[in-house]
C-alpha positions in Angstrom: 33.3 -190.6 -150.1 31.1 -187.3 -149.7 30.9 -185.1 -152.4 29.4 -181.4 -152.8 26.8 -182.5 -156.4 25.3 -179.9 -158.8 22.2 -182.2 -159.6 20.1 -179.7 -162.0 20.9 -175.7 -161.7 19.3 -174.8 -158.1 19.9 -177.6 -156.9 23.3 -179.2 -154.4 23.7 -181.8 -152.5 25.9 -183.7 -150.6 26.0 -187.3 -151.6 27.6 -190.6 -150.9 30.0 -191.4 -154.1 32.6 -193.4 -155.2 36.3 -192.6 -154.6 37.7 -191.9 -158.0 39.9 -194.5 -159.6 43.4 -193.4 -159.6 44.6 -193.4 -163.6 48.5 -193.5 -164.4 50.0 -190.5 -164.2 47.7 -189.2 -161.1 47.2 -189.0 -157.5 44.8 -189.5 -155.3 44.4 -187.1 -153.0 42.3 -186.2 -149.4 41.0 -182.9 -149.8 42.0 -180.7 -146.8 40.7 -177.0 -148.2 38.8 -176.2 -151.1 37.3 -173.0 -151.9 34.2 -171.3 -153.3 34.9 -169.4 -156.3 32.5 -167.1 -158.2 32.1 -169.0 -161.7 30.7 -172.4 -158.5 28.1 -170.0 -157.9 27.2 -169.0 -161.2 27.4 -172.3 -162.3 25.2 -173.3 -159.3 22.8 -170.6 -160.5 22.3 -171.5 -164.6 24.9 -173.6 -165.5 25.6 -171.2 -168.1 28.3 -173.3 -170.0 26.5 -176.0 -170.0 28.0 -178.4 -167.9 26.6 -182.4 -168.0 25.1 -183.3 -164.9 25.4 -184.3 -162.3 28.5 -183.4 -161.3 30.8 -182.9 -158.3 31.5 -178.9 -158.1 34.8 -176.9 -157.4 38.4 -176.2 -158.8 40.1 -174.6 -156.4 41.8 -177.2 -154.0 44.7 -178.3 -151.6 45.3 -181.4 -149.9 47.3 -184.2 -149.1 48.6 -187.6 -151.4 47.2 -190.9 -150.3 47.8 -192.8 -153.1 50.0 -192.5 -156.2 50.0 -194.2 -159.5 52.1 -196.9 -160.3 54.0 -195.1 -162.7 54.2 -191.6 -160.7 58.0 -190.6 -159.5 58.0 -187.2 -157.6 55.3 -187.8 -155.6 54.9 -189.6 -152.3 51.9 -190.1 -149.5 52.0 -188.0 -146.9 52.6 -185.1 -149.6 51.2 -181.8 -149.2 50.2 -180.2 -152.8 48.3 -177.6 -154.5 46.0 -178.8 -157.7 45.4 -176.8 -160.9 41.9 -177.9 -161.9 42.8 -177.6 -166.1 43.9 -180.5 -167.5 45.1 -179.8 -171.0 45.1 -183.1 -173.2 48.2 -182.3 -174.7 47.6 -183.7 -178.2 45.4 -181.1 -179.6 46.8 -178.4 -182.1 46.5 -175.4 -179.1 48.3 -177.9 -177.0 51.1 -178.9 -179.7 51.2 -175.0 -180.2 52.0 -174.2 -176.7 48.6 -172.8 -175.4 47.6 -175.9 -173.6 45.5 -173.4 -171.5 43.3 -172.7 -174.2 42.9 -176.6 -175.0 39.8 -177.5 -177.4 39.7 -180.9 -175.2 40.9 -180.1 -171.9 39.2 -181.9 -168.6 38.8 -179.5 -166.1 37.8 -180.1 -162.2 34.3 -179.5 -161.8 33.1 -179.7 -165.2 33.9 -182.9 -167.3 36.5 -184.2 -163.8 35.1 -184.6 -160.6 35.6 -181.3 -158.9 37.2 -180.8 -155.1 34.4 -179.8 -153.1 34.5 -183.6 -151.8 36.7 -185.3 -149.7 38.8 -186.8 -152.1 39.7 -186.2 -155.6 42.2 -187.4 -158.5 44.6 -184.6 -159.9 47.7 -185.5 -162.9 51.0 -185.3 -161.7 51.8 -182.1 -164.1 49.0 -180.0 -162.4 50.3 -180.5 -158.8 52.6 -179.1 -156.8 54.4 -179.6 -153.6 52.9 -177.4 -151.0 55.3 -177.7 -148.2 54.7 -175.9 -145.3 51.7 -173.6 -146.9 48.5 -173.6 -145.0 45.9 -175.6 -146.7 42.9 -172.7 -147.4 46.1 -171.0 -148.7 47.3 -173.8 -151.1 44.2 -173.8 -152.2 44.6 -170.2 -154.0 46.8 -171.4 -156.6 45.0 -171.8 -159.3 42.9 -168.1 -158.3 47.0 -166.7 -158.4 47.7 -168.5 -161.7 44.9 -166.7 -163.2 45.3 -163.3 -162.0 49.2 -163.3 -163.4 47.8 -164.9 -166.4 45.6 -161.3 -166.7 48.5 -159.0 -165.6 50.3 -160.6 -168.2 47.7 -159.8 -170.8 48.0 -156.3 -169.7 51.3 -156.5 -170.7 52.0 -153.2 -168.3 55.5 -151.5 -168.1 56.6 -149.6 -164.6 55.8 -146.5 -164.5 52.3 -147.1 -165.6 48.8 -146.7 -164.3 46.3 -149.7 -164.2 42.9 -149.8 -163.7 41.1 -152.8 -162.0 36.9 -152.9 -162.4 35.9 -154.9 -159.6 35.7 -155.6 -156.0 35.7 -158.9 -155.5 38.1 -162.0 -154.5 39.9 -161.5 -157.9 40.1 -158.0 -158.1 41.8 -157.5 -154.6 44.0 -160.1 -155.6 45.0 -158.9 -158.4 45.6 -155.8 -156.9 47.9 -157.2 -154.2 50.0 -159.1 -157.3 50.0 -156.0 -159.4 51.7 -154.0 -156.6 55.3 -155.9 -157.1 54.9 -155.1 -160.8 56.2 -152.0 -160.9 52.7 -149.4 -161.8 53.0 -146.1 -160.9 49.3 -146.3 -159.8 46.7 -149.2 -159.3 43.5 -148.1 -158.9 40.6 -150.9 -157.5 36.9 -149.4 -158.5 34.0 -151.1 -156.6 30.8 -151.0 -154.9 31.4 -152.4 -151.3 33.7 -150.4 -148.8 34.3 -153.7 -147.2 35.7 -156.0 -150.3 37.9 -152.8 -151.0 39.5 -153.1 -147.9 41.4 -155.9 -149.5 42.8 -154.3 -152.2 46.5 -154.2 -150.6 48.3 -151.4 -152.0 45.4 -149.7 -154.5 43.9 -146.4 -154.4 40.1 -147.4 -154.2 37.0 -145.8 -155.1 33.3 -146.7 -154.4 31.3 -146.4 -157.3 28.7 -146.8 -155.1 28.8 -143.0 -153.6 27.0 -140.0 -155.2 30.9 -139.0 -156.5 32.3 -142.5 -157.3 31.8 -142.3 -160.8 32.7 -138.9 -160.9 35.8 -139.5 -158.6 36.9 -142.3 -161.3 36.8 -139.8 -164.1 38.9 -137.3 -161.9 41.4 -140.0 -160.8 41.8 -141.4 -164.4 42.2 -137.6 -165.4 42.5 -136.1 -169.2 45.0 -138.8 -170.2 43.0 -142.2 -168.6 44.8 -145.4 -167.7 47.1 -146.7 -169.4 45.9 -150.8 -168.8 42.4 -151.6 -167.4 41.4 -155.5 -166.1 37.7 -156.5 -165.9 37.5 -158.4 -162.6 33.5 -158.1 -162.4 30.8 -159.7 -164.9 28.9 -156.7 -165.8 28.7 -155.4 -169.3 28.5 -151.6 -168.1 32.1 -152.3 -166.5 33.3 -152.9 -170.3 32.2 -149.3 -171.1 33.5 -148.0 -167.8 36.9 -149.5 -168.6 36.8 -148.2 -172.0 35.9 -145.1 -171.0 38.7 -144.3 -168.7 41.5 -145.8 -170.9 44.4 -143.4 -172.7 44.3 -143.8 -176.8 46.3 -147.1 -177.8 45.1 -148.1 -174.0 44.3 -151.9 -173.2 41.5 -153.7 -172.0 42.0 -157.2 -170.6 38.4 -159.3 -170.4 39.0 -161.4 -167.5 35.4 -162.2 -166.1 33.0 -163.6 -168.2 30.2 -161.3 -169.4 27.3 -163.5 -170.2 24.7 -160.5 -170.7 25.0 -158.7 -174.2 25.8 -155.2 -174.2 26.5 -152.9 -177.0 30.3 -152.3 -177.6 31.6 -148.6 -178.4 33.6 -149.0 -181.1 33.6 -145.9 -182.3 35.8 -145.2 -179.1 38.3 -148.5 -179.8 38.3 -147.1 -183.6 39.0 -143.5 -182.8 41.5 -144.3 -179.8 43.0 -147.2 -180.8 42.2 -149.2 -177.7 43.1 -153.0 -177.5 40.8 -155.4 -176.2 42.3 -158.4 -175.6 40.8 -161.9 -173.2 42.6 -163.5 -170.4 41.4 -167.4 -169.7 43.2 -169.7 -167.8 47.0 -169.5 -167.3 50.0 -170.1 -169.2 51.7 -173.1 -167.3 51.9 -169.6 -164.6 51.9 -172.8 -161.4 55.1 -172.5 -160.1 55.0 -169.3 -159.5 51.7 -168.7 -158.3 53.2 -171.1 -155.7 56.1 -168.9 -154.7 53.9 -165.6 -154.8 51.9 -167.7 -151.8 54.9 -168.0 -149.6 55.6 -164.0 -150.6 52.2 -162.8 -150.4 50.9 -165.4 -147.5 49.6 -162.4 -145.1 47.8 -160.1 -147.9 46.3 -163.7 -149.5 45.6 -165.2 -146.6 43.5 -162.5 -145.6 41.2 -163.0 -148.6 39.6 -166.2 -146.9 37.2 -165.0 -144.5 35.4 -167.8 -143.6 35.5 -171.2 -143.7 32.5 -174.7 -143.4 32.7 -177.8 -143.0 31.0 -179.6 -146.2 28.2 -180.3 -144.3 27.5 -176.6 -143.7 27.1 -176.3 -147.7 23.8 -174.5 -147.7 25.5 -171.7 -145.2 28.5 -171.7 -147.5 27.2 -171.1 -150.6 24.5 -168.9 -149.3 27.7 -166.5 -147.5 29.6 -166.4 -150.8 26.5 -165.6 -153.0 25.3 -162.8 -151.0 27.6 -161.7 -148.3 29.4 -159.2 -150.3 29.8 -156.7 -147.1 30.8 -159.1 -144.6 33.1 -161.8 -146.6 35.1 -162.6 -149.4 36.3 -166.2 -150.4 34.8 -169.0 -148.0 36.2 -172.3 -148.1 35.3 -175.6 -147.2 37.9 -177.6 -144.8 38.2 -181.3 -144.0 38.6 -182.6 -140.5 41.9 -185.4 -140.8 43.0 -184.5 -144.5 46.3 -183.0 -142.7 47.2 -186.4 -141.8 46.0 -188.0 -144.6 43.7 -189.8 -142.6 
């Protein structure tokens, strides 16, 4: 089969491999839509967690069954599903403990399982799902929706509230088009692109961007401040931004990774009592990231911009990286995978 390779940070390919094995429990399925997220890119860039190589990149996927394990009940060809790309091992003490998300020995696609950007990949029973009628590049937001609710959980907000989101990108539009159904009395998108804020169904948005962003922020989070903020952008000065506009015994959620260091004001958490709390993964949140889909199809659908085929990989990758005022998630689709071919 072809697959989409991480061979040494800087450098993709597209390669002739073998079709995975198909172990019990699993099955095997043709890819049909699989898309770019940010954490393929920066993993493209410095493979910052240190993933072994080579490997066969991306997690977020859809397709259809071609082949199901001798012991699989369930499942049939000709199946349409959604993948989750963790894998929790389910004997571990986080496992036994119910936080399989936050596994010590979990495989996950793209990292130590081979990821979707390909045209076929494995996936366990318990981390599919039947897509039905959902469009493929659609299905393929699953896992993206999983996480989100997993981070509005963490912000454990009541209605009536006011949450701040830091971040313009695929995630933070999404989660602002999830966080309108939850009841806020205000969610407020802060970001640097006009376009990307566009998405933010719902949201009041502000362009840090402009001469008056910041100060606009400020105004908007007023003497008070927000009562929950959700980092949905890398950046280390968001974390003081965040903190910054949150109301004492406020609550940060860290949902993107910040890989640069950056002093912490904890005089301000001390003083205020702010909560800082992480968001990783998602609590088993699958089946209703899948029903979300079907509720949210027009707002989420309109979050995939662009789509390649995996031979357009280079264009792809290239669009996703740096087109951050003329798209927002690009995905790669497979000619035949809708009838399983």
């Amino acid at each position: 089969m072809k697959a989409l390779r991480l061979i040494r940070p800087g450098q993709v390919t597209v390669d002739d491999v073998d079709t995975p094995a198909l172990p019990a429990g699993h099955l095997l399925v043709r890819t049909a839509a699989a898309v770019i997220c940010t954490s393929d890119l920066n993993d493209i860039r410095s493979n910052p967690f240190g993933i072994p190589l080579p490997v066969t990149l991306g997690h977020e996927g859809a397709g259809v069954v071609v082949a199901v394990a001798d012991d699989v009940r369930g499942f049939a060809v000709g199946d349409r599903v959604a993948a989750h790309p963790v894998h929790p091992c389910r004997r571990c003490d986080a496992c036994r403990a119910g936080m399989g998300h936050l596994c010590g020995a979990m495989g996950h696609f793209g990292i130590n399982l081979p990821g979707t950007f390909a045209t076929h990949f494995i996936v366990r029973t318990d981390r599919a799902r039947k897509a039905g009628d959902l469009p493929m590049p659609l299905a393929a937001l699953a896992e993206p929706v999983c996480v989100c609710l997993q981070a509005l959980a963490q912000a454990a907000g009541q209605p009536g509230e006011r949450l701040l989101i830091l971040g313009d990108g695929p995630f933070g539009a999404m989660l602002a088009i999830l966080a309108a159904a939850q009841g806020f009395a205000e969610v407020v998108v802060a970001g640097h692109h006009d376009f990307r804020l566009g998405f933010a169904t719902g949201a009041t948005t502000i362009n840090l961007a402009d001469g008056d962003g910041p100060g606009r922020l400020k105004a908007v989070a007023g003497a008070m401040g927000f009562d929950r903020a959700i980092l949905a952008v890398g950046s280390a000065s968001a974390v003081a931004t965040a903190l910054d506009c949150l109301r004492p015994k406020g609550r940060l959620v860290v949902f993107s990774a910040v890989h640069q260091p950056e002093p912490l004001n904890l005089v301000a958490v001390h003083t205020r009592e702010l909560e800082i709390v992480g968001a990783c993964n998602d609590e088993d949140r699958l089946d209703e990231a899948i029903d979300l889909l079907r509720l949210q199809a027009g707002p989420l659908s309109r979050l995939i911009t662009h789509t390649f085929g995996l031979d357009e990989y280079r264009e792809a990758l290239d669009l996703a990286e740096h087109g951050r005022e003329t798209a927002m998630k690009v995905a790669f689709t497979f000619d035949g995978a809708e009838a399983g071919a």
